[in-house]
C-alpha positions, -999 to 999 in steps of 0.1 A, spaced: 19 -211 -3 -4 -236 -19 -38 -251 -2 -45 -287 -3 -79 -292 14 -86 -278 46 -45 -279 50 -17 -253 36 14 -258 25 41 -237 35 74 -240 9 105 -230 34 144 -231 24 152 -255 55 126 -279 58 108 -278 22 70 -284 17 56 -279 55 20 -291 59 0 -275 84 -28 -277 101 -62 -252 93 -57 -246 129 -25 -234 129 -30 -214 97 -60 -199 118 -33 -183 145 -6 -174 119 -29 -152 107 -34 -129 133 -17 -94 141 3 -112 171 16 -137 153 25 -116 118 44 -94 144 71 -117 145 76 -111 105 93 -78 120 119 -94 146 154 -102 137 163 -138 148 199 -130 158 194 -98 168 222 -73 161 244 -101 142 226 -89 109 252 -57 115 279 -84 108 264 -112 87 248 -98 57 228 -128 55 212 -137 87 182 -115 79 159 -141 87 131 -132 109 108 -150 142 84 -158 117 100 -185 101 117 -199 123 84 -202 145 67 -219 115 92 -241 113 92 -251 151 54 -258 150 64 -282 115 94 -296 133 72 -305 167 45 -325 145 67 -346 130 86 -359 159 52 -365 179 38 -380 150 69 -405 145 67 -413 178 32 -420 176 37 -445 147 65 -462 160 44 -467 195 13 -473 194 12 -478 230 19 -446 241 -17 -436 231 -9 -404 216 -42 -384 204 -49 -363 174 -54 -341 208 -18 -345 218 0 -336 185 -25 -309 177 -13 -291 211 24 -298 202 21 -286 171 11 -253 185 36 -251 216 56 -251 187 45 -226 168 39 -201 196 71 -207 213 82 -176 204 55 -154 207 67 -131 235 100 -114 218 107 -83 213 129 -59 193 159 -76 183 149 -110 200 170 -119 228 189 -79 228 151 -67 244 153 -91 270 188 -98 283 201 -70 274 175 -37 272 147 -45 302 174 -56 326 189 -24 327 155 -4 324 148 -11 368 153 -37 390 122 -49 391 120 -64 358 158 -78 356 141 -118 358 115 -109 330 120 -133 303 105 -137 270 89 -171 278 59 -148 301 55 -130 272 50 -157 251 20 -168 274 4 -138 280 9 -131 239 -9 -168 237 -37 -160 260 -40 -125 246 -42 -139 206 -65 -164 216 -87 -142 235 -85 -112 209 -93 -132 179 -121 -152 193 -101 -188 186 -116 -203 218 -142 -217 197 -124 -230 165 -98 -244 191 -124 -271 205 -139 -274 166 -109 -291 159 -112 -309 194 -91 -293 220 -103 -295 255 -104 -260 269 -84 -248 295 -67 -281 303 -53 -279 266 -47 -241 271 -27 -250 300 -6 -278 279 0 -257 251 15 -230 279 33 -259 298 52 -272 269 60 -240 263 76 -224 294 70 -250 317 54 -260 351 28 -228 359 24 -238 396 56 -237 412 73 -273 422 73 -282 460 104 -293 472 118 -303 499 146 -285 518 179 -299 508 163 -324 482 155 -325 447 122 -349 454 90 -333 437 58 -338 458 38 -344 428 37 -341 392 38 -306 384 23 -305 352 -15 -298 351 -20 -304 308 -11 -339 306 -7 -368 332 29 -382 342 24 -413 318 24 -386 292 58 -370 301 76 -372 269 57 -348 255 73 -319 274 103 -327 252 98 -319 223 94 -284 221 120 -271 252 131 -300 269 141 -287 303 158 -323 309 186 -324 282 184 -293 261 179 -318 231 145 -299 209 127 -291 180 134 -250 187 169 -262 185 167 -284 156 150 -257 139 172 -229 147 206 -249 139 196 -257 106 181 -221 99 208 -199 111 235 -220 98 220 -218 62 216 -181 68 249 -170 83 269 -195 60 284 -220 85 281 -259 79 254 -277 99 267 -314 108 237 -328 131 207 -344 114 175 -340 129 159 -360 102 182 -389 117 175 -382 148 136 -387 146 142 -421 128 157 -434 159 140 -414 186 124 -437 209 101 -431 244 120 -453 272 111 -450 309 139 -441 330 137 -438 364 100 -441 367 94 -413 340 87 -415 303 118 -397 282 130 -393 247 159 -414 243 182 -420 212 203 -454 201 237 -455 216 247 -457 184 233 -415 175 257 -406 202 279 -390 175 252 -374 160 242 -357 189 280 -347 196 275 -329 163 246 -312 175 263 -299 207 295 -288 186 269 -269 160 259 -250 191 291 -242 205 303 -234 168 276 -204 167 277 -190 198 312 -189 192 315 -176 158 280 -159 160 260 -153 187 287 -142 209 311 -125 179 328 -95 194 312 -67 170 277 -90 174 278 -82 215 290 -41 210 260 -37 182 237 -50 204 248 -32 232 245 2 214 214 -6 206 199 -13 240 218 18 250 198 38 228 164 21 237 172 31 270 175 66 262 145 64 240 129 50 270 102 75 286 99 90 249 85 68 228 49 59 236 29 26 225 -6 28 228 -25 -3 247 -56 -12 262 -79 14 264 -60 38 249 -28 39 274 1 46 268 32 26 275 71 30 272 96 9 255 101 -10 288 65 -5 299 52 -25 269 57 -57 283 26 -52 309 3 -48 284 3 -74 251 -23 -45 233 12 -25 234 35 -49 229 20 -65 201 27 -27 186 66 -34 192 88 -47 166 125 -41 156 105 -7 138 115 13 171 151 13 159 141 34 123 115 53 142 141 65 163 170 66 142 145 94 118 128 108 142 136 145 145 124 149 181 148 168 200 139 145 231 157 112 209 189 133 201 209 107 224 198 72 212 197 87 177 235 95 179 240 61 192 222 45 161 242 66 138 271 56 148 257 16 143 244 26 107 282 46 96 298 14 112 317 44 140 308 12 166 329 12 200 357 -9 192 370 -35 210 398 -31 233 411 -68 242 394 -96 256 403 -127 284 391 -155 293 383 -169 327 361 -196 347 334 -189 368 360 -193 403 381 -169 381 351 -140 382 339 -144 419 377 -143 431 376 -109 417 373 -76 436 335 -71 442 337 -42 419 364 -54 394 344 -40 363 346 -5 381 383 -11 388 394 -26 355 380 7 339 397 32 362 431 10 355 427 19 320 421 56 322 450 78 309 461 95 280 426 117 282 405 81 281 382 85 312 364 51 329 330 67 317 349 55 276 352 20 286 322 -7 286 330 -44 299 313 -71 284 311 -104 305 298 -136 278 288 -171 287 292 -198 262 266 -223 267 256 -244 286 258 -228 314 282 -252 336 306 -248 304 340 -234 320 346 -208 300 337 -171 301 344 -138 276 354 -105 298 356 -79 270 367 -42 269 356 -20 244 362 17 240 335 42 228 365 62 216 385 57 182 416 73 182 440 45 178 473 60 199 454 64 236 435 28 226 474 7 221 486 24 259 448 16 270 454 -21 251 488 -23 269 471 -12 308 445 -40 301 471 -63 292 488 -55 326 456 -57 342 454 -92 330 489 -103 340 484 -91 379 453 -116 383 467 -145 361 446 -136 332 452 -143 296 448 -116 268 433 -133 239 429 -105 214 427 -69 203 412 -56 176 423 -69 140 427 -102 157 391 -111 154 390 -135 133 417 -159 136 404 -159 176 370 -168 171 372 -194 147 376 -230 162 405 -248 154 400 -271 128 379 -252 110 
């Protein structure tokens, strides 16, 4: 990392020499932002690609890069639009702190670990954890005041930099049975100004920096090819106002380039992000957090102490929780940990649960299905000394979320291979009686997951 004046410059794989602001070099270097040095980007898929070892740090870096330049293009292209030094300073930051609020193993803490820890916590996301961890690195490192040297209006930039983040903060008012808003539910900037909530999660189209950031990066680290162009894309990118409201908009003539973009997503989730081994690993590893559970304690604010689950209530603790649980328990000699310590033995001699078979189905397909189908489909494949307590079931989405298609997988915690073929063969049966198709078992893998074509 070299410095050229008040400004650093950042040399990264993907996007090259990144200049950033003294501002933004001011919040990487704090202990809530270096936490994210210590959380796996994919999660459990470094189990089964030996190169996505990249980490939230980067990829956060290279969000806050990403968000600058777009605003900024914009901003030279139209003048009129009357974007401030104020304005791309905040972006720049939404970007950067996007991601603060993760935990262990990135998405595996929160869609997978907390909701099974109680009920109460099943719609915690990482987005509020990303504000509070905002709010709480602010506050703890005294940035208030080098926020409004640079010249940041405090809180109504506070509030934008959260906004662009995770969205509205007050909730909308609608009306029964409509989708009119009342009134403009952002509080940061004013409605003429509404572009700028797409740049960093665009809750109108999907189309974002994060993504642009994360297509490029986890392509180049997991070795699959990258077709969409983000550099193209901001060379085009023009604000239009449709329907009253100020959006983003690309040429008619991109439209190919953004098909690229949606096929790059559905290519990882399909040959990544939802790979059969991928979804087990990480599975087996929320299992053991959730025996670790009430045994491992994080210390917080004023010296209490917090659970794996409990951390999230307190950002003193959760700043203290990184993807180091999983070593602390896998060589901890506590008799307490003997459970999730067995599981992550298993993950670290590759003795995973093994996958069964897998269908496919549509949305209709699932809610057709007896209310307890999960508990039904595993007592169908008991036998041959397999009990339903050997089975898990595995339901995956590919995105986005109308997409028709969804993963029901079986996998078996057991490895002997003659009771799994007459437990593959009762699954396949299973599948018949409802109209089901049976994709794959295992040493199909492969050949299933990868796109035609490709």
């Amino acid at each position: 990392m070299a410095e050229q004046g008040q400004h650093k410059v950042f040399n990264d794989p993907i996007h090259g020499h990144m200049e950033l602001h003294p501002l933004l070099v001011k919040i990487i270097d704090t202990p809530q932002f270096q936490r994210l040095r210590n959380i796996k980007q994919l999660g459990g898929a470094y189990f089964v690609y030996p190169g996505a070892s990249h980490n939230r740090f980067e990829h956060s870096i290279g969000v806050g890069h990403l968000a600058g330049e777009l605003v900024k293009a914009l901003s030279a292209r139209q003048p009129e639009l009357l974007i401030t030094a104020r304005d791309i300073l905040c972006v720049q930051i939404a970007g950067l702190c996007h991601d603060l609020g993760h935990g262990p193993f990135s998405h595996l803490y929160d869609q997978v670990f907390i909701p099974k820890t109680c009920s109460e916590k099943k719609g915690w996301k990482h987005d509020d954890a990303s504000l509070q961890m905002f709010d709480h690195l602010v506050e703890r490192n005294g940035l208030e005041e080098e926020m409004e040297r640079y010249g940041l209006v405090l809180p109504q930039d506070q509030t934008f930099i959260k906004e662009m983040i995770a969205g509205p903060l007050k909730k909308r008012q609608v009306e029964p049975h409509t989708e009119t808003v009342d009134e403009w539910p952002y509080e940061g900037r004013p409605q003429e100004k509404s572009f700028l909530y797409e740049i960093v999660a665009n809750k109108t189209n999907g189309i974002d920096v994060d993504k642009f950031d994360y297509f490029a990066r986890d392509c180049h680290h997991l070795g699959i090819r990258n077709n969409f162009d983000h550099l193209r894309y901001f060379k085009f990118a023009r604000v239009c106002e449709v329907d009253g409201q100020k959006h983003i908009c690309s040429r008619d003539k991109e439209v190919n380039n953004l098909y690229d973009m949606f096929h790059t997503r559905y290519s990882l989730h399909r040959r990544a992000y939802q790979h059969s081994v991928n979804k087990i690993m990480e599975f087996m590893i929320a299992e053991a957090f959730l025996q670790a559970d009430e045994h491992i304690k994080i210390e917080g604010s004023g010296g209490e102490m917090f659970t794996l689950s409990g951390a999230i209530d307190d950002m003193e603790a959760y700043t203290k929780l990184t993807d180091d649980v999983f070593h602390q328990i896998l060589n901890s000699s506590d008799p307490l940990l003997a459970e999730a310590r067995e599981i992550l033995q298993r993950i670290i001699t590759r003795n995973h649960y093994k996958l069964l078979a897998e269908t496919n189905c549509t949305p209709n397909q699932i809610k057709i299905l007896e209310a307890n189908w999960k508990e039904e489909l595993t007592g169908a494949l008991q036998g041959d000394g397999l009990n339903p307590e050997d089975f898990e079931v595995i339901v995956s989405s590919l995105l986005p979320t109308c997409f028709s298609e969804m993963l029901i997988r079986v996998y078996c915690k057991r490895t002997d291979e003659e009771p799994l073929e007459r437990a593959r063969e009762r699954f396949r049966n299973w599948c018949e009686d409802r109209g089901l198709p049976v994709l794959q078992g295992e040493g199909q893998e492969t050949q299933a997951l990868i796109p035609e074509g490709e």
